[in-house]
C-alpha positions as CSV (number, residue, x, y, z in Angstrom):
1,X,-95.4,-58.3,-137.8
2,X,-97.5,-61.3,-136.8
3,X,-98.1,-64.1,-138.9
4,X,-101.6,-65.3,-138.4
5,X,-101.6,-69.0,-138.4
6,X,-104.4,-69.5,-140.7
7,X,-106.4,-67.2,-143.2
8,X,-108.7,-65.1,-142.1
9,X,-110.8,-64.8,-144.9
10,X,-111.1,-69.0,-145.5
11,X,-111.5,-69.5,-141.3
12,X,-114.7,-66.7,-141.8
13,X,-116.1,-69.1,-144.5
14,X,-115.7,-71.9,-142.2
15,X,-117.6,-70.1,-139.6
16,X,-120.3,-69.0,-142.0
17,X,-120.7,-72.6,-143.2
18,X,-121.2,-73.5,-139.4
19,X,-123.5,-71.2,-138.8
20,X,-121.7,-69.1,-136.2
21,X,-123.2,-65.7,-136.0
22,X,-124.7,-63.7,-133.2
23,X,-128.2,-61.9,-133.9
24,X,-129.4,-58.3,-133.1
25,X,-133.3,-57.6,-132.3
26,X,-133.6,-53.8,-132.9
27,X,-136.1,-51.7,-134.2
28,X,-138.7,-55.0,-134.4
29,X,-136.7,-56.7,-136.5
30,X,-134.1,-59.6,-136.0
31,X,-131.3,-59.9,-137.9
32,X,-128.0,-62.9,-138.0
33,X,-125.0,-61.2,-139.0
34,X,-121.5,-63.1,-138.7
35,X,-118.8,-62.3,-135.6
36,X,-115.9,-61.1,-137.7
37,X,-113.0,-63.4,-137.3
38,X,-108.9,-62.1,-137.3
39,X,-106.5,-64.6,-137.5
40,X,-103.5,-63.1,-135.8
41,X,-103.8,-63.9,-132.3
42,X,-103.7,-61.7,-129.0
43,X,-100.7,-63.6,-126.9
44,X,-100.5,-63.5,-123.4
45,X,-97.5,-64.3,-120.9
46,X,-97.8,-66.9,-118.7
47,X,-96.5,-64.0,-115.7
48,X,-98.9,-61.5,-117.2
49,X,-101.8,-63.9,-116.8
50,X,-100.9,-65.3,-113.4
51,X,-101.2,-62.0,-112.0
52,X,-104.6,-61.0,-114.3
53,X,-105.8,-64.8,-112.8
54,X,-104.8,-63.9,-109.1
55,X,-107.0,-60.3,-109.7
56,X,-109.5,-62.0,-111.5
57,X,-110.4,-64.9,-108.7
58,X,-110.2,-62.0,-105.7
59,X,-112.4,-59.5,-108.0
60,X,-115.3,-62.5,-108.6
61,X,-114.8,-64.0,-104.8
62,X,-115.3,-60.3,-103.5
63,X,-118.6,-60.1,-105.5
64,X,-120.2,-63.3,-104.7
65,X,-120.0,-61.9,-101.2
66,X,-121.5,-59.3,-101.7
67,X,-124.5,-60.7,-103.9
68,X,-124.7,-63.3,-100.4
69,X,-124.7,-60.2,-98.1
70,X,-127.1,-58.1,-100.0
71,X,-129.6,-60.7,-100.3
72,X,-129.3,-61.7,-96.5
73,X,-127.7,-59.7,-94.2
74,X,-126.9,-56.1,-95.7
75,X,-123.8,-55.4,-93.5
76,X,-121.9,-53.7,-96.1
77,X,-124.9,-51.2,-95.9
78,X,-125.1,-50.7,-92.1
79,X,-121.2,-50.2,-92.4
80,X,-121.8,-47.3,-94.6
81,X,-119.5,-48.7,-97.3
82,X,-122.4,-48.5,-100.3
83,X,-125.1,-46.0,-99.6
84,X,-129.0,-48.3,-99.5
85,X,-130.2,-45.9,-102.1
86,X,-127.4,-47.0,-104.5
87,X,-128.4,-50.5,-104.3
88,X,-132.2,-50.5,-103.6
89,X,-133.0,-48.4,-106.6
90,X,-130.7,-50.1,-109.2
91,X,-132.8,-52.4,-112.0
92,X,-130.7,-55.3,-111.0
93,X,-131.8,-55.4,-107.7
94,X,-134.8,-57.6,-107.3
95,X,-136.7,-58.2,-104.1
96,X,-137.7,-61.2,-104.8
97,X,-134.7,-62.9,-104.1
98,X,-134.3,-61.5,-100.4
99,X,-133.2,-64.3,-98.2
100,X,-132.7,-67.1,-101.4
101,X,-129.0,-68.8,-100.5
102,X,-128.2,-71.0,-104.0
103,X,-126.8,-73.8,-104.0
104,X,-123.0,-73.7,-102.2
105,X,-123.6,-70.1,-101.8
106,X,-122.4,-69.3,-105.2
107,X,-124.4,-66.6,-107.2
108,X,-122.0,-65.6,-110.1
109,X,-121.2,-69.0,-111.7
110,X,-120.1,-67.7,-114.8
111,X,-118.7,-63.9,-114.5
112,X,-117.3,-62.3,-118.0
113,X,-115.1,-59.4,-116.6
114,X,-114.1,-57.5,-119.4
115,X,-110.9,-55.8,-119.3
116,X,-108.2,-53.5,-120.9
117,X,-104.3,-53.3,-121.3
118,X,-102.7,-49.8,-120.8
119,X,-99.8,-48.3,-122.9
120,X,-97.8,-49.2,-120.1
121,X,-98.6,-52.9,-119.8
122,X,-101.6,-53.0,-116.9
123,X,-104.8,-54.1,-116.9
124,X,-107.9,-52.2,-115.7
125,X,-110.9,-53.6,-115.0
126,X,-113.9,-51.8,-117.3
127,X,-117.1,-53.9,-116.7
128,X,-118.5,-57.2,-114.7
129,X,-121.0,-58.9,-116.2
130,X,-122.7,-61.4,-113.8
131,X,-126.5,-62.4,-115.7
132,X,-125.6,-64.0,-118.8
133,X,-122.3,-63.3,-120.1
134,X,-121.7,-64.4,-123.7
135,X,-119.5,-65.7,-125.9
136,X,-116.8,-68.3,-124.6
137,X,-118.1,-70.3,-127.3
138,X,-116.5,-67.7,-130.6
139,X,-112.4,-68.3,-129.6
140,X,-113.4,-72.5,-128.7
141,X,-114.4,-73.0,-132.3
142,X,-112.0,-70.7,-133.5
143,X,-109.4,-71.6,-131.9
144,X,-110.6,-75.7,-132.8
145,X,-110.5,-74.5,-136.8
146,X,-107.4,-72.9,-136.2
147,X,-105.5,-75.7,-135.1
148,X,-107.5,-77.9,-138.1
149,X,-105.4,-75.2,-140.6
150,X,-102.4,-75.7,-138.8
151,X,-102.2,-78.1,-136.0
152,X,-98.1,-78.0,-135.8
153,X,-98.3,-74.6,-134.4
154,X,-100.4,-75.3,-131.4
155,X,-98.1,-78.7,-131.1
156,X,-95.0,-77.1,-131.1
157,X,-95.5,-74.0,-129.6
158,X,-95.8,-73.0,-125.6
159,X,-99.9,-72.0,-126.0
160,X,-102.0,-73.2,-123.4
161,X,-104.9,-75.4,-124.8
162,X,-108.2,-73.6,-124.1
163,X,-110.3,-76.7,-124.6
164,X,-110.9,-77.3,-121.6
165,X,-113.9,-74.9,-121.2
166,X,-117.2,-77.0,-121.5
167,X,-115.2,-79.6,-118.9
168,X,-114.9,-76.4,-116.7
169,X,-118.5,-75.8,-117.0
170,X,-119.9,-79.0,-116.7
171,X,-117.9,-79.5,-113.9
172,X,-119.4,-76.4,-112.2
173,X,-122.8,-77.4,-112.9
174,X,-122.3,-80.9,-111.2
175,X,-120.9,-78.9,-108.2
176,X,-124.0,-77.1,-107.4
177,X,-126.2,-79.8,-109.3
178,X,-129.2,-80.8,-106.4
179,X,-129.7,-84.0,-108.2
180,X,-131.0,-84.8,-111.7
181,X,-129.8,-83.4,-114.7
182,X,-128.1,-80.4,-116.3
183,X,-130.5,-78.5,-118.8
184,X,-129.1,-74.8,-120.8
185,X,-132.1,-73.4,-121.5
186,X,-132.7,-70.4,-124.6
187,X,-135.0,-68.4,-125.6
188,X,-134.8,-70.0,-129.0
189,X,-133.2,-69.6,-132.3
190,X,-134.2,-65.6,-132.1
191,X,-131.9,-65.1,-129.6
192,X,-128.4,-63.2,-130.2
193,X,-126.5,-66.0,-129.0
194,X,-128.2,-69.1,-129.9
195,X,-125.2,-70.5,-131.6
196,X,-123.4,-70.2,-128.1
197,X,-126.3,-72.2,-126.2
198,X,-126.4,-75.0,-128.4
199,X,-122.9,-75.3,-129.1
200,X,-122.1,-75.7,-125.4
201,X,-124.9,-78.1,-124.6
202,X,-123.3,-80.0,-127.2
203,X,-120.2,-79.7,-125.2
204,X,-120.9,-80.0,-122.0
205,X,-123.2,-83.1,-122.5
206,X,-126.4,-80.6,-120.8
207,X,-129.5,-81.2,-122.5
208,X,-130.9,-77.5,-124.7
209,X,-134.2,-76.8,-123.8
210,X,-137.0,-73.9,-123.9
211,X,-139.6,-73.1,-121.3
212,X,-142.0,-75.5,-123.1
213,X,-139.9,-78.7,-122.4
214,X,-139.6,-77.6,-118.4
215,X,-142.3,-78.0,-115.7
216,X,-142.8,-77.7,-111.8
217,X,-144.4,-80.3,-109.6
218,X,-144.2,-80.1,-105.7
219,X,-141.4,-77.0,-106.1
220,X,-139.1,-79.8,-108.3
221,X,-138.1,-79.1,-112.0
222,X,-138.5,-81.9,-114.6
223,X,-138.4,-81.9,-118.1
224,X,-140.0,-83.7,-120.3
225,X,-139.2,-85.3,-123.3
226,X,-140.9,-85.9,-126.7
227,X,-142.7,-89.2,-125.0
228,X,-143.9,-87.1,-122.4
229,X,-141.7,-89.1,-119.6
230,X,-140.5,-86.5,-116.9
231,X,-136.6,-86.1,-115.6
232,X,-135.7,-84.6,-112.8
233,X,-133.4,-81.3,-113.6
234,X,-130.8,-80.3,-110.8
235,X,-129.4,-77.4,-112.4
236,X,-130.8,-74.9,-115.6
237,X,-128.0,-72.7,-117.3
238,X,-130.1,-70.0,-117.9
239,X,-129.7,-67.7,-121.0
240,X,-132.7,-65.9,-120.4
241,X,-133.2,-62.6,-118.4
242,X,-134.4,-62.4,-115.1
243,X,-137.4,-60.5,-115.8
244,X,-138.5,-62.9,-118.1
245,X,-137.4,-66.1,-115.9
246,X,-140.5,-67.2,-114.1
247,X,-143.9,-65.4,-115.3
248,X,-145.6,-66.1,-111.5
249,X,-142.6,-64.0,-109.9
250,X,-141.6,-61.6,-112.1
251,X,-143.0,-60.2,-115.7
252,X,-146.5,-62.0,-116.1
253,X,-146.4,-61.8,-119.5
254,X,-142.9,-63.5,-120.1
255,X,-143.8,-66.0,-122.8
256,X,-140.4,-67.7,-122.5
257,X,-140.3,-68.5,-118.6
258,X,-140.9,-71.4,-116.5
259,X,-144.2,-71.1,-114.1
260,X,-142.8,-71.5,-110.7
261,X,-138.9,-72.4,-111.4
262,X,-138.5,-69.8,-108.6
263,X,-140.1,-71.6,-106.2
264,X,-138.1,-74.6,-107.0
265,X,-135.3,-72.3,-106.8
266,X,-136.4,-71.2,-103.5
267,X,-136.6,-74.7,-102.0
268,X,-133.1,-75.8,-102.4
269,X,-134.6,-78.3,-105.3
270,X,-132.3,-76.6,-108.3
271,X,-129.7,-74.5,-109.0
272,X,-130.0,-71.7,-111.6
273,X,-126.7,-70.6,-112.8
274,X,-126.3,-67.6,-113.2
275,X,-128.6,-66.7,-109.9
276,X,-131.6,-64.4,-110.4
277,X,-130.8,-61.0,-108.9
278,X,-126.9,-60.9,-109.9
279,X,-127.6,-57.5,-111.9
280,X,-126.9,-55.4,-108.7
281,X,-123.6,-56.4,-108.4
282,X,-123.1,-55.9,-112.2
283,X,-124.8,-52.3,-112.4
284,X,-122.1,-50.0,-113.9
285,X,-122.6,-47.6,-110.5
286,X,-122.2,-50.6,-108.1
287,X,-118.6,-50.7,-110.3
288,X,-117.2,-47.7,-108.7
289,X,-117.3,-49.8,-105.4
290,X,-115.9,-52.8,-106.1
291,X,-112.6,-52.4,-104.8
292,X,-113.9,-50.9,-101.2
293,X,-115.6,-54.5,-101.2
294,X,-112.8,-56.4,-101.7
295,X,-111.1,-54.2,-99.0
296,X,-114.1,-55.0,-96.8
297,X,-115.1,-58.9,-97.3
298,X,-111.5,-60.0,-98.4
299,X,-109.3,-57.4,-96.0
300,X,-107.1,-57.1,-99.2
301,X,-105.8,-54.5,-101.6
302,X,-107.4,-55.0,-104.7
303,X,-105.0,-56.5,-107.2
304,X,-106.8,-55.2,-110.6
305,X,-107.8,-51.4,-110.5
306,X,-110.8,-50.1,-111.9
307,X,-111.1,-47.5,-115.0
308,X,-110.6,-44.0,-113.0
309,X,-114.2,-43.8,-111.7
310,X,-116.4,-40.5,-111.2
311,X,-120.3,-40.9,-109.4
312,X,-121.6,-37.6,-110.1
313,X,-124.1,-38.8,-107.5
314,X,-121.6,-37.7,-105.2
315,X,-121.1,-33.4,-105.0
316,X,-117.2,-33.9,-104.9
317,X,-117.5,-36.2,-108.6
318,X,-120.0,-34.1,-110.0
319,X,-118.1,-31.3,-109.9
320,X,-115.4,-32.5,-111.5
321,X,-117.4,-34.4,-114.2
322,X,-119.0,-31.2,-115.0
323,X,-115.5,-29.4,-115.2
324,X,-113.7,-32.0,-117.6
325,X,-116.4,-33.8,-119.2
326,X,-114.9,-33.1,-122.8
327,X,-112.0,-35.8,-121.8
328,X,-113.7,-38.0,-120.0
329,X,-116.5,-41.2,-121.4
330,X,-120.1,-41.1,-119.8
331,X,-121.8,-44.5,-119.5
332,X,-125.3,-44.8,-118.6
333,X,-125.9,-47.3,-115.9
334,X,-128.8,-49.2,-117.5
335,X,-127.4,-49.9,-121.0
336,X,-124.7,-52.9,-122.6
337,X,-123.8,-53.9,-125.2
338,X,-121.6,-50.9,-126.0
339,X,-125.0,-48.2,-126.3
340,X,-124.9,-45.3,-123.9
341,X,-121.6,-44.7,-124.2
342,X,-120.4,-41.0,-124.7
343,X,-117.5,-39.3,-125.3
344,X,-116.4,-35.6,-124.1
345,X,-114.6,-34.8,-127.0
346,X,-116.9,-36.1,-129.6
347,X,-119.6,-33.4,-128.5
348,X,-120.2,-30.0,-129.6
349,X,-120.3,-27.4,-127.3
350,X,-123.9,-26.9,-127.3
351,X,-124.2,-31.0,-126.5
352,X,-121.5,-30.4,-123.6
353,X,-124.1,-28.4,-122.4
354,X,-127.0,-30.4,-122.8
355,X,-125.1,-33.5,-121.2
356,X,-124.4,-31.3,-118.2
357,X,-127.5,-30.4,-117.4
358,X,-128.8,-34.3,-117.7
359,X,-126.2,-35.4,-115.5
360,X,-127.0,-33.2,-113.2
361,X,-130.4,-33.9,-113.0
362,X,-129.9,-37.5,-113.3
363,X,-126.8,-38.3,-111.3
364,X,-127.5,-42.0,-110.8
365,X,-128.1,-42.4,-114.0
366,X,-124.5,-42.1,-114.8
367,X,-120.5,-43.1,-114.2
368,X,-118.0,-40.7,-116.0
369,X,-114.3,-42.5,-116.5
370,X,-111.4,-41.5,-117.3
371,X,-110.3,-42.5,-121.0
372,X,-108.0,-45.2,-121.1
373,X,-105.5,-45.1,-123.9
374,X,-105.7,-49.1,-124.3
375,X,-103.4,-50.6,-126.6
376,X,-104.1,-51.4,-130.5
377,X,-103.3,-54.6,-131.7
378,X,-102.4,-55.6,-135.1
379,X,-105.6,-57.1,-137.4
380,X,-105.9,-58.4,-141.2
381,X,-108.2,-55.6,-143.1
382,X,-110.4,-56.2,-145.8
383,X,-107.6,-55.4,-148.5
384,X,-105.5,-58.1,-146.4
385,X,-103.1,-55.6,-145.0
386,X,-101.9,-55.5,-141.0
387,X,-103.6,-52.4,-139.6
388,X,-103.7,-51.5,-135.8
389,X,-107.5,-51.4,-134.0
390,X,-108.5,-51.3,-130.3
391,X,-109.1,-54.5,-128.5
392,X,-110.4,-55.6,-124.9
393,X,-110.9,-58.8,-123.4
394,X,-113.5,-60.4,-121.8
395,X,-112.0,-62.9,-119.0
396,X,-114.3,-66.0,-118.1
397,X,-114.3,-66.9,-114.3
398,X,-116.3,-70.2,-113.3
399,X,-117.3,-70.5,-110.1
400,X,-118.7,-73.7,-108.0
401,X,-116.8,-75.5,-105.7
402,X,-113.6,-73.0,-106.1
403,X,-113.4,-69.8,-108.5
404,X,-111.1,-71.0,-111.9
405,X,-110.4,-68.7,-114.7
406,X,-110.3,-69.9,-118.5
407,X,-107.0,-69.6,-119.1
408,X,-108.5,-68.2,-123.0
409,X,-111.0,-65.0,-123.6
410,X,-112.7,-63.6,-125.8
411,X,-110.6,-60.7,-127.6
412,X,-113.0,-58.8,-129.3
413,X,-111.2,-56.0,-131.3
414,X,-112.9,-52.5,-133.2
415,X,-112.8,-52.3,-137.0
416,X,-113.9,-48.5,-137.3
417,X,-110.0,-46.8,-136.5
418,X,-111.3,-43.7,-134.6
419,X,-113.4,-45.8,-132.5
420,X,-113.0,-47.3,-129.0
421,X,-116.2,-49.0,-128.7
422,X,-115.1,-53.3,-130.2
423,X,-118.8,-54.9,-128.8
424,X,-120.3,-57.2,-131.5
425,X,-123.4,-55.2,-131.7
426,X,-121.4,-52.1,-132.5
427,X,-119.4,-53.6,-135.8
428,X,-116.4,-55.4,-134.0
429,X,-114.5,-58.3,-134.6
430,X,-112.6,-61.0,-132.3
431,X,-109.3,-63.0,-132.3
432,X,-107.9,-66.0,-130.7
433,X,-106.0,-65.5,-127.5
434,X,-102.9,-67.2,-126.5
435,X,-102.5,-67.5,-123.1
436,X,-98.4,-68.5,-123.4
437,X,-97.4,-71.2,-120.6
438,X,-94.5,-71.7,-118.4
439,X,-91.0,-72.7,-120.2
């Protein structure tokens, strides 16, 4: 058994009196609920994560490419590798950023790629997430209490210090900065991960702002402070949607966006990190091609494989999803957050049927996988007790200059025991990882 190195219970108080939670909007109402905290850590092997980092590095390169080619050239599509209808009629894709080249070509600044480990010890890839990946921030101050409760075990032990992050970022932003400063801007205090955005302005030295405190003059972005003198920004952290980034470009009745910040954008005058338009490349039917693009841009094998992939859009996967769909997971391609996810052998026969007939109807609509038996690890339950729950992780990659992965996560683990579903908004929990380094 593991012996956690502090108290669950009295590190959740801690976080409570901090005022680290994460918020759900649903159903018109917002709610602030706390980010369940285990103390027994995930530990990784220094060989196990140098060959997750080398995957992890290839996997992101690969898809900056392709975000660059999509938005420029298209050659992946005149080779026939992705099919034009796959990409043109996915919601990430947004015309409005045809021909836009960010700053040092990079469009995926910050990439969470969340991950599994099988029975057997490998990794499979199970989701990018390229917009606004969340919540780098929950292990940093967990792992800072954690060593507070009992600093001799991060002293004496082999366990890479994960502190490092906000220097990663800020060093990213001042990469692709184009001169001024570096602003995170939220939505607000309403937003599920509000703690995260002002935590890692804090950090990071970047100054938190909302659309209010941002203007555009001559395609430039200032800010402007509370004695209405203007600064110049170089580079916005973005934790808002796309749709909702610029209300002259995209939705005109966004309330929280900046009035021309794409036209600065445009101009070469700032960088937005993550870039608008990075949801193609994250759309859970543009997964199923990943590794023939890192085959094509990179010449290379992929080094992480994917979940077992099926695209019913595709006669040949259809037909199999529609023969074994009770043991295999259907994920529709517009949901996250763990919603739209289905299992075969959760359904009754008459809702076998029913999914049948909607997947054949609406192929694009979804991926089937294959389910992964991922490995449990061991968490504290509410009677204080070890018990054994499913747990991914969610890799950070940082991209300016060069691509660097956090040598950290975010473990996020299930509390329900029949369930393989561990996202926050679905009840889960997370833990500290160890990333072990070399003796």
């Amino acid at each position: 058994m593991l012996t956690p190195v502090a108290s669950s219970k009295e590190i959740n108080k801690l976080l409570a009196r901090y005022g680290v939670k994460f918020g759900i909007y649903k159903n018109g109402s917002f709610k602030e609920q706390l980010f369940p905290f285990d103390a027994i850590p995930r530990v990784i092997t220094a060989e196990d994560f140098s060959a997750m980092e080398k995957g992890l590095v290839q996997r992101v390169n690969a898809l900056n490419m392709f975000l660059k080619d999509i938005y420029s050239e298209k050659r992946i599509i005149k080779d026939k590798v992705i099919p034009e209808e796959f990409v043109f009629i996915s919601k990430g894709y947004l015309p409005q950023c045809e021909g836009i080249t960010p700053p040092k070509g990079v469009y995926s600044h910050i990439s969470g790629i969340d991950l599994v480990q099988a029975k057997n010890g490998e990794w499979y890839i199970l989701e990018d997430n390229l917009r606004i990946p969340s919540g780098a921030s929950y292990p940093l101050i967990a792992r800072e209490l954690c060593r507070m409760a009992s600093p001799s075990a991060f002293r004496e032990g082999n366990i890479v210090d994960n502190r490092n992050y906000a220097g990663l970022l800020a060093d990213m932003m001042n990469q692709v900065n184009c001169g001024g400063i570096n602003v995170i801007m939220t939505p607000g205090r309403y937003n599920a991960a509000y703690f995260e955005h002002s935590y890692l302005a804090e950090k990071t030295g970047a100054v938190l702002v909302q659309n209010s405190d941002l203007f555009v003059e001559n395609n430039v972005l200032y800010m402007k402070d509370f004695q209405n003198k203007k600064t110049r920004v170089g580079a916005v952290y973005r934790r808002i949607s796309d749709e909702y980034l610029d209300p002259l470009t995209f939705l005109p009745e966004s309330l929280i966006g900046v009035p021309h910040i794409m036209d600065a954008y445009r101009a070469g005058n700032t960088a937005v990190i993550n870039a608008p338009g990075n949801g193609v490349a994250d759309d859970k039917g543009i997964y199923y091609f990943v590794p023939k693009m890192i085959k094509y841009y990179l010449g290379e094998e992929p080094i992480l494989k994917n979940a077992p992939t099926y695209l019913p859009f595709y006669e040949e996967d259809r037909k199999y999803v529609l023969d074994n769909l009770q043991n295999l997971v259907v994920k529709d391609v517009s949901e996250a957050g763990g919603y739209g996810v289905v299992f075969g052998r959760d359904m009754t026969g008459e809702q076998l049927k029913e999914w049948k007939k909607l997947i054949t109807e609406q192929s694009r609509r979804f991926i089937a996988q294959e389910v992964i038996d991922f490995i449990d690890l061991p968490v504290t339950d509410d009677n204080g007790e070890q018990v054994m729950r499913k747990a991914d992780l969610r890799a950070f990659v940082l991209s300016g200059e060069k691509t660097i992965v956090w040598p950290s996560g975010l473990t996020r683990f299930s509390r329900d025991p029949d369930s393989f579903v561990v996202n926050s908004s679905q009840g889960g929990g997370f833990k500290d990882t160890w990333v072990l380094s070399q003796q």
